[in-house]
Legacy VTK file of the C-alpha trace (Angstrom):
# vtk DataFile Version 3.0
C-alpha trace
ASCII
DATASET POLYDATA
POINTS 427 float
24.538 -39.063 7.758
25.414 -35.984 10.455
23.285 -34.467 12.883
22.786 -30.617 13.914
22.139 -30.155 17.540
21.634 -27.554 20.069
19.528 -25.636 17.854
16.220 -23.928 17.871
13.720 -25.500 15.205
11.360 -22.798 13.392
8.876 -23.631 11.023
6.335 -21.808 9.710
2.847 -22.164 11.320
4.570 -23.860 14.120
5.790 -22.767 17.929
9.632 -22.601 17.983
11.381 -25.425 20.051
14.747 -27.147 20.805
15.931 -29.440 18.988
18.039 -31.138 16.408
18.045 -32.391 12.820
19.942 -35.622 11.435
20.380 -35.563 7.686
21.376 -37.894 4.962
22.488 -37.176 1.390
20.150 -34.168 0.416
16.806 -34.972 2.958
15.448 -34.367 6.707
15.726 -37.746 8.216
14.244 -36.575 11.739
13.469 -33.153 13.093
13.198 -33.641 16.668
13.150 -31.897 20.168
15.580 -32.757 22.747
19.059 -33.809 22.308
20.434 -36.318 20.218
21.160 -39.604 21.344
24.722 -41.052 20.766
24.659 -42.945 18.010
28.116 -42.416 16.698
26.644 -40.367 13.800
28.872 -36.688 12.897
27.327 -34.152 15.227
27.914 -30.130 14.734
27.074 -28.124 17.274
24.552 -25.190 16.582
24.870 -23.379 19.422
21.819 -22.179 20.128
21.362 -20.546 16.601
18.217 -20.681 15.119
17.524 -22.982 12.501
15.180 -21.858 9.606
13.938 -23.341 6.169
16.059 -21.615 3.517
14.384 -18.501 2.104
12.730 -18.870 -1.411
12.657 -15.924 -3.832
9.831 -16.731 -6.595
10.759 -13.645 -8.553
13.761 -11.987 -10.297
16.802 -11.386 -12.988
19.963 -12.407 -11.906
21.706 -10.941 -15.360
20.423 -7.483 -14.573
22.717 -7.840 -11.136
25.224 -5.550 -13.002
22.643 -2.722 -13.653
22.181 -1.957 -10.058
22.063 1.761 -9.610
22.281 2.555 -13.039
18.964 3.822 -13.587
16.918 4.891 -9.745
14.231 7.160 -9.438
12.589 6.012 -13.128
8.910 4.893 -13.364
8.790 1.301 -15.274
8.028 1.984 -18.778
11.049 4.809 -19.197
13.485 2.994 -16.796
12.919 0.083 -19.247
13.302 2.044 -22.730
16.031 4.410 -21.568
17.980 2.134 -19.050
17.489 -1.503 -19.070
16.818 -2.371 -23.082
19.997 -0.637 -24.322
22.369 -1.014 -21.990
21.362 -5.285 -21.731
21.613 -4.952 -25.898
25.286 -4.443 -25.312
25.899 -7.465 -22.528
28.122 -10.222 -23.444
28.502 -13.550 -22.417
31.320 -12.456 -19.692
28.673 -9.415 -18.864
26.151 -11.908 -17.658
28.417 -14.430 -15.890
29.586 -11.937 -13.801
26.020 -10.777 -12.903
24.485 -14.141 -12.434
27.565 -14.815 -10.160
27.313 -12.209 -7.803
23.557 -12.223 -7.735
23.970 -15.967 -6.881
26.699 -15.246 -3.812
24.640 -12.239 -2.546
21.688 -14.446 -2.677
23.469 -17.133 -0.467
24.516 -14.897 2.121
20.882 -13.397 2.945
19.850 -17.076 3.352
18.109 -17.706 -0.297
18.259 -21.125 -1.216
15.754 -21.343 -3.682
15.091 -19.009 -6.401
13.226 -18.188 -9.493
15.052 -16.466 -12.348
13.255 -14.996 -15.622
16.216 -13.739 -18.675
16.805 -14.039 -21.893
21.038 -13.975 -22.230
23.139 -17.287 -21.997
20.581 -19.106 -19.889
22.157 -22.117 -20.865
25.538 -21.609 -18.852
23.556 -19.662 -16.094
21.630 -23.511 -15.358
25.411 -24.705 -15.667
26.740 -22.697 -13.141
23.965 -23.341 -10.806
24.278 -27.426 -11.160
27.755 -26.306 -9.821
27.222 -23.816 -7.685
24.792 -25.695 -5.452
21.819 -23.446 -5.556
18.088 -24.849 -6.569
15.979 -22.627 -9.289
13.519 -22.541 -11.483
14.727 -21.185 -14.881
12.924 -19.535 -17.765
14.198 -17.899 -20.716
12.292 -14.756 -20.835
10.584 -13.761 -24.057
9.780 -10.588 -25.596
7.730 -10.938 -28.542
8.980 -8.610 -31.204
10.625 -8.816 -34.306
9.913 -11.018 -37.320
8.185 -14.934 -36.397
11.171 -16.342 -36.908
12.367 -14.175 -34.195
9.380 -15.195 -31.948
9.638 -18.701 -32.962
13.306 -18.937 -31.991
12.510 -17.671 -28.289
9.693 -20.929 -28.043
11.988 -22.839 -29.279
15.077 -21.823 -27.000
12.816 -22.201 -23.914
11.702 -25.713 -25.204
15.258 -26.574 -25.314
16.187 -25.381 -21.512
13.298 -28.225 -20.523
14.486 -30.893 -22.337
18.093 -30.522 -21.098
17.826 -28.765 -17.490
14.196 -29.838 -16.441
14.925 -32.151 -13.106
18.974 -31.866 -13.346
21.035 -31.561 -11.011
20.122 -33.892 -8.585
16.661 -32.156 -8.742
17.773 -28.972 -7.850
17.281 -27.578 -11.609
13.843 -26.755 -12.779
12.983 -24.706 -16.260
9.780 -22.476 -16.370
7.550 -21.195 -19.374
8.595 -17.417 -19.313
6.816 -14.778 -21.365
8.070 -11.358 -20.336
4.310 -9.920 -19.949
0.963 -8.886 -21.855
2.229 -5.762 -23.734
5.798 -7.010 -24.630
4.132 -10.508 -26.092
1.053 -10.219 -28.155
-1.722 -12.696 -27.587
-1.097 -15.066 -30.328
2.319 -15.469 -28.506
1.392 -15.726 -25.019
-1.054 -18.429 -26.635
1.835 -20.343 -27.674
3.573 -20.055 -24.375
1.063 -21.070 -22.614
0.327 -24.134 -24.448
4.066 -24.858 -24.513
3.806 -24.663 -20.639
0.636 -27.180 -20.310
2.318 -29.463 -23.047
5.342 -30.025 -21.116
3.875 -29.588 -17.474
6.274 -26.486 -16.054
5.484 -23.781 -14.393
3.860 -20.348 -16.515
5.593 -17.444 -14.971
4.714 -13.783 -16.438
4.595 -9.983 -15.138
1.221 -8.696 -15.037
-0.768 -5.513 -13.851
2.645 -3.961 -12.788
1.381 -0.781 -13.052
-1.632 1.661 -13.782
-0.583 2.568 -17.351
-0.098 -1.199 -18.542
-3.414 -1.947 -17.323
-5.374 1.272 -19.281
-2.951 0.362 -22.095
-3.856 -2.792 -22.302
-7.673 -1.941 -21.699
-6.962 0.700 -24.788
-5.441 -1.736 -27.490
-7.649 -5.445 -26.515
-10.493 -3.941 -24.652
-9.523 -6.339 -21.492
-7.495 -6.077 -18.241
-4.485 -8.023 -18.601
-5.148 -10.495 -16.102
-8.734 -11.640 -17.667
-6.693 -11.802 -20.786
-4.475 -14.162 -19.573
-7.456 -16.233 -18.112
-9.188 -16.093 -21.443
-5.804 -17.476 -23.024
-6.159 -20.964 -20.819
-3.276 -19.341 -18.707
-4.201 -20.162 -15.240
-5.140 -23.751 -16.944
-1.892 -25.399 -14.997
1.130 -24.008 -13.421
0.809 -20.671 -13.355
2.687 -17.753 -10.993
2.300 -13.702 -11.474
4.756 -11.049 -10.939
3.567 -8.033 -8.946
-0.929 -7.985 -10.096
-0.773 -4.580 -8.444
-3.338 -3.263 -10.049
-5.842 -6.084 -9.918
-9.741 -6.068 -8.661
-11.655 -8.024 -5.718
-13.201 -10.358 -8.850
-9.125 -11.010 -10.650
-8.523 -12.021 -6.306
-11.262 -15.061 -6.180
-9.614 -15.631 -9.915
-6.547 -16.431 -8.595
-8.459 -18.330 -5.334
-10.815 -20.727 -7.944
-7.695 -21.338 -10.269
-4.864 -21.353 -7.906
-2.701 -19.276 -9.234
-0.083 -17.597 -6.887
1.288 -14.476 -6.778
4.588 -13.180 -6.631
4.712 -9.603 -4.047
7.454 -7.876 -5.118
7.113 -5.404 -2.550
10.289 -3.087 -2.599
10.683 -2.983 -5.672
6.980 -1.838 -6.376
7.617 0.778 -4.145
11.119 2.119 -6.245
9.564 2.021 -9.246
6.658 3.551 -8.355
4.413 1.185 -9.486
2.111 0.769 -6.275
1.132 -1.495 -3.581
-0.768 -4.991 -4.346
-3.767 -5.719 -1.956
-1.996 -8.549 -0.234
-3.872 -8.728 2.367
-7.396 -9.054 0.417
-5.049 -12.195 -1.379
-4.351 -13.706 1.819
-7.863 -13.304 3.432
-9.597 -14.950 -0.135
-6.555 -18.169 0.487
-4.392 -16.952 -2.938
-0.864 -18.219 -1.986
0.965 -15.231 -1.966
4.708 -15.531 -2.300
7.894 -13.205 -2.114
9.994 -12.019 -4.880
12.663 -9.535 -4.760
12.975 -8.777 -8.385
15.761 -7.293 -9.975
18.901 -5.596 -8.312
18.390 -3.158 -11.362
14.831 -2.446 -9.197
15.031 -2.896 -6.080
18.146 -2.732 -5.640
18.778 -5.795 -3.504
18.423 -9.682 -3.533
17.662 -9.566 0.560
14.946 -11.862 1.060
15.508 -11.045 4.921
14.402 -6.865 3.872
11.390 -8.604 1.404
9.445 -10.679 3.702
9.982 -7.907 6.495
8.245 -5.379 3.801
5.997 -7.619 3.156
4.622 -8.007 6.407
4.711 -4.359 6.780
2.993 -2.525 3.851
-0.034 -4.231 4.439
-0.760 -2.580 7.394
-0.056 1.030 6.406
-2.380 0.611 2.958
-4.972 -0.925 5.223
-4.262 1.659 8.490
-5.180 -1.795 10.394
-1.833 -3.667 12.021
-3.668 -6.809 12.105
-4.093 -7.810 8.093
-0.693 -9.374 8.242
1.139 -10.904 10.990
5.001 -12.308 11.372
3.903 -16.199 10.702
1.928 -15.483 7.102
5.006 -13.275 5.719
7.507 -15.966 7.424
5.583 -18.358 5.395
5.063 -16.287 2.231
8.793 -16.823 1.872
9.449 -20.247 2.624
7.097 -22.697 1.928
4.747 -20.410 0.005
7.541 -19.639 -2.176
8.362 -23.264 -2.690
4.324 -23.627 -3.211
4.258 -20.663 -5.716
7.289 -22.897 -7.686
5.530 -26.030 -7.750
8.390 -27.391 -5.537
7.509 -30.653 -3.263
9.261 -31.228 -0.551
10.800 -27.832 0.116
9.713 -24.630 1.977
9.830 -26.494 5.784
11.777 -28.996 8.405
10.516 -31.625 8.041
11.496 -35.866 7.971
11.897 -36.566 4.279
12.259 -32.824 3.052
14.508 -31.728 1.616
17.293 -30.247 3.486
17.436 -26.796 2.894
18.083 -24.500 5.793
19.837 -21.516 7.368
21.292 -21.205 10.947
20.950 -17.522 12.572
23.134 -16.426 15.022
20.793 -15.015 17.620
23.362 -12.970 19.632
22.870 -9.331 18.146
21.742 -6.953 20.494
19.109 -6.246 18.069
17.864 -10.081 18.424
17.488 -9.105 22.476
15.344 -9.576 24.829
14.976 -13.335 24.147
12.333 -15.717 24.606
10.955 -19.160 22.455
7.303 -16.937 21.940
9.154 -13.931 20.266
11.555 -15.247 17.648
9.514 -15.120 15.076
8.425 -11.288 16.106
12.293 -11.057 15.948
13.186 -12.918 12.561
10.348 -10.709 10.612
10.726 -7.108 12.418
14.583 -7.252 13.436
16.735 -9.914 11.993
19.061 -8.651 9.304
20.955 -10.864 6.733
24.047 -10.592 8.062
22.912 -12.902 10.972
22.987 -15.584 8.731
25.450 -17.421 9.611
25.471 -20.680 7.694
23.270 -22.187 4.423
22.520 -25.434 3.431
20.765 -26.253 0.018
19.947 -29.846 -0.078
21.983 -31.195 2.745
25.171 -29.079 1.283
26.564 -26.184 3.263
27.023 -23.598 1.007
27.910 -20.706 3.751
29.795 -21.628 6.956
30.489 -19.007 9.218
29.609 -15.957 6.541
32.503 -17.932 4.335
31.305 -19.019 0.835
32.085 -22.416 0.250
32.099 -22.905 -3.718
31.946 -19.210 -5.110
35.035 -17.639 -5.103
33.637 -13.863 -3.385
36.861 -11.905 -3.722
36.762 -12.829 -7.732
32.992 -12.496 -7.947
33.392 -8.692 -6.790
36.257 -7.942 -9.087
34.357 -8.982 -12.276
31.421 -7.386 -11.706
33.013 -3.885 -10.965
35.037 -4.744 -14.351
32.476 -5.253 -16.369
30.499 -2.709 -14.949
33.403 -0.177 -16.118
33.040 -1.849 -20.087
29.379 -0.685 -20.075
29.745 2.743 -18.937
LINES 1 428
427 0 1 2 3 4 5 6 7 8 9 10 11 12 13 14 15 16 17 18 19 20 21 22 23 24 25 26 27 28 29 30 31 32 33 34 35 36 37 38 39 40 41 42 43 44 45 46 47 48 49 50 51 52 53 54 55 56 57 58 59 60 61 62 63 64 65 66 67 68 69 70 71 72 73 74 75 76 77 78 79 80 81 82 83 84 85 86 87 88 89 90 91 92 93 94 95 96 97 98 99 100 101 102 103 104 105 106 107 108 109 110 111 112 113 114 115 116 117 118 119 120 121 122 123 124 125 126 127 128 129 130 131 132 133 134 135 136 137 138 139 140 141 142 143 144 145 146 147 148 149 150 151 152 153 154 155 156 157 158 159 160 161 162 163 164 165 166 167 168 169 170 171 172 173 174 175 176 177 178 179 180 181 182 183 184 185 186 187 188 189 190 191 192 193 194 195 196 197 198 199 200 201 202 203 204 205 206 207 208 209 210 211 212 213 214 215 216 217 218 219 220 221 222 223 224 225 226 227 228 229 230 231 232 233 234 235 236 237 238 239 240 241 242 243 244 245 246 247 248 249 250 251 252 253 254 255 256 257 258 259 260 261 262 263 264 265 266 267 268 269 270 271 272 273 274 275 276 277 278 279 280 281 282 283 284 285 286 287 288 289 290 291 292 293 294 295 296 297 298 299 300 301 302 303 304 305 306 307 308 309 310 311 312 313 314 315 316 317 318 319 320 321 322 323 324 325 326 327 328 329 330 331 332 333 334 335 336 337 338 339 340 341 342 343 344 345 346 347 348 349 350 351 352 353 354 355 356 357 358 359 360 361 362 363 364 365 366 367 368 369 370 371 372 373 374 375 376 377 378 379 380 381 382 383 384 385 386 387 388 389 390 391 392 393 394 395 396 397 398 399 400 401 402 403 404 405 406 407 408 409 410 411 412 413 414 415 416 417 418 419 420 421 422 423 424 425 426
């Protein structure tokens, strides 16, 4: 057991306040204003930092990480063909750990401590790595659907095997999704299977859809349906279910996603690089869809910051709508905390709170950026000022896993070598 005092509690959908939190094993045991009383129990001293809930991206590909810059100022469908597709065709096992690894440290040290990851490459030793590394995810081998059915087949049945040996490991920390890489890369008698192989076993369905204008006419061209109605009409908002991006959706897919309760993954930056558009957010919020944040791909984006996401977040609303109050500090602050956790079908995580799981990140509030000071504006100053590098210390599960900007079990020297290493096989 240890206690963290002198600190400033912030929740989402709660006012700041000072206090401390006294942990055991991996869970909140109080969350409390005040000072501790001596009990003889470890304290740390926070010194006045302020202590959030760890930041929870619901969207991305971590073996991708070595890809960033390689391909900028593409829209989707050629940056995939001419960028992404043959230069991943050409990863190796080595390629990928050293992407996964410094997508995982970079991810740390902006103050993610949950995340969701969609690929298709050595999966299996990514979920190892994690289990070591400390970090809780939700894992899904992504699927593209062509080739011959034994092709197809074999990408069921290697996602089938990540539930059966990661589903629930790692003290919990370890969760597998259903992962179809989207409507026009897996025909519907696929995405059928998937999504029974989701409701069979009870896991999250995870898919990209309505990422951009020409997928939806394309899709309206070749199965006379918008994507997302297709999906509906193939059971897939049945259980589980989570979106990538649903630009390009209507008012009536919006109370969809309301009556079924499927969330949505805003992938806001990386929208915006690609070109791909703006979702209505704010039309989500207003109509109660959970709407979570995602960062996506460092290939896209090009940065894991959840810190830069939830701050874009807030923010693009309010231009597309010319109306500042559609989105305010608290609903993004939430978006990527306990809505993320929410979007993942995660109990217990997203918030500080007694028997939660302790996941959190202490800011250091001293940057003249963070100034003028006051309880009532933190938040203001988390979502419109705060930059990563004010992170000061993570937490997943009661275990620090940054202390003082320091990773604790990645190696961040080595991590940096073998990604610029294997980034000079490729080119």
């Amino acid at each position: 057991m240890k206690i963290l005092k002198n600190v400033v509690i912030v929740n989402p959908g709660e006012k700041p306040y000072k206090g401390f939190v006294t942990i055991e094993k991996d869970k909140f045991i109080s969350v409390s204003p005040g000072d501790p009383k001596s009990q003889g129990i470890p304290e740390e001293d926070g010194c006045g930092g302020w202590l959030l809930p760890g930041l929870v991206n619901t969207h991305g590909h971590a073996g991708s990480s070595i890809l960033r810059g390689a391909g900028d100022d593409m829209a989707l469908d050629t940056w995939l063909k001419t960028v992404m597709w043959p230069n991943e065709s050409k990863f190796t096992e080595e390629t990928v750990k050293a992407a996964t690894n410094l997508a995982m440290a970079e991810m740390i040290k902006s103050g993610t401590t949950t995340f969701l990851d969609m690929y298709h490459l050595f999966v299996d030793q990514f979920a190892e790595r994690i289990a070591d590394t400390g970090l809780k995810a939700v894992l899904g081998r992504g699927m593209i659907a062509f080739g011959t059915e034994e092709e197809k087949q074999s990408r069921l049945e290697a996602s089938k095997h990540l539930i059966q040996q990661f589903h629930g490991s790692a003290d919990g920390r370890l969760h597998i999704a259903v992962t179809p890489h989207a409507p026009y890369t897996c025909p519907p008698e696929f995405m059928l299977k998937a999504v029974e192989l989701a409701l069979d076993k009870n896991v999250l369905f995870h898919t990209h859809c309505a990422e951009t204008k020409k997928e939806v006419e394309e899709h309206y061209s070749t199965y006379g349906i918008h994507p997302v109605d297709h999906l509906h009409k193939l059971g897939a908002y049945s259980g589980k279910s989570l979106l990538a991006h649903a630009v390009h959706v209507t008012e009536a897919h919006i109370d969809l996603f309301a009556a079924h309760k499927v969330s949505i993954s805003h992938n806001p930056m990386s929208n915006l690089k690609l070109g791909s558009g703006i979702a209505p957010v704010a039309e989500m919020i207003k109509r109660k869809v959970n709407v979570s944040i995602g960062t996506d791909s460092t290939a896209s984006n090009n940065s894991l910051d959840m810190v830069e996401e939830m701050r874009m977040a807030a923010l693009l609303p309010k231009g597309r709508q010319e109306d500042p109050t559609v989105t305010n500090a608290d609903q993004s602050f939430s978006a990527a905390t306990v809505g993320g956790a929410r979007a993942l079908h995660l109990n217990k995580t997203g918030m500080l709170k007694p028997g939660w799981f302790a996941d959190m990140i202490l800011i250091d509030p001293k940057g003249l950026h963070l100034q003028p000071q006051s309880l009532e504006k933190i938040k203001s100053h988390i979502l419109y000022a705060m930059k990563s590098s004010d992170i000061q210390s993570v937490w997943i599960h009661g275990k620090q896993l940054l202390k003082n900007r320091e990773l604790t079990t990645l190696d961040e020297e080595k991590i940096i070598y073998e990604a610029n290493i294997q980034a000079q096989k490729l080119r």
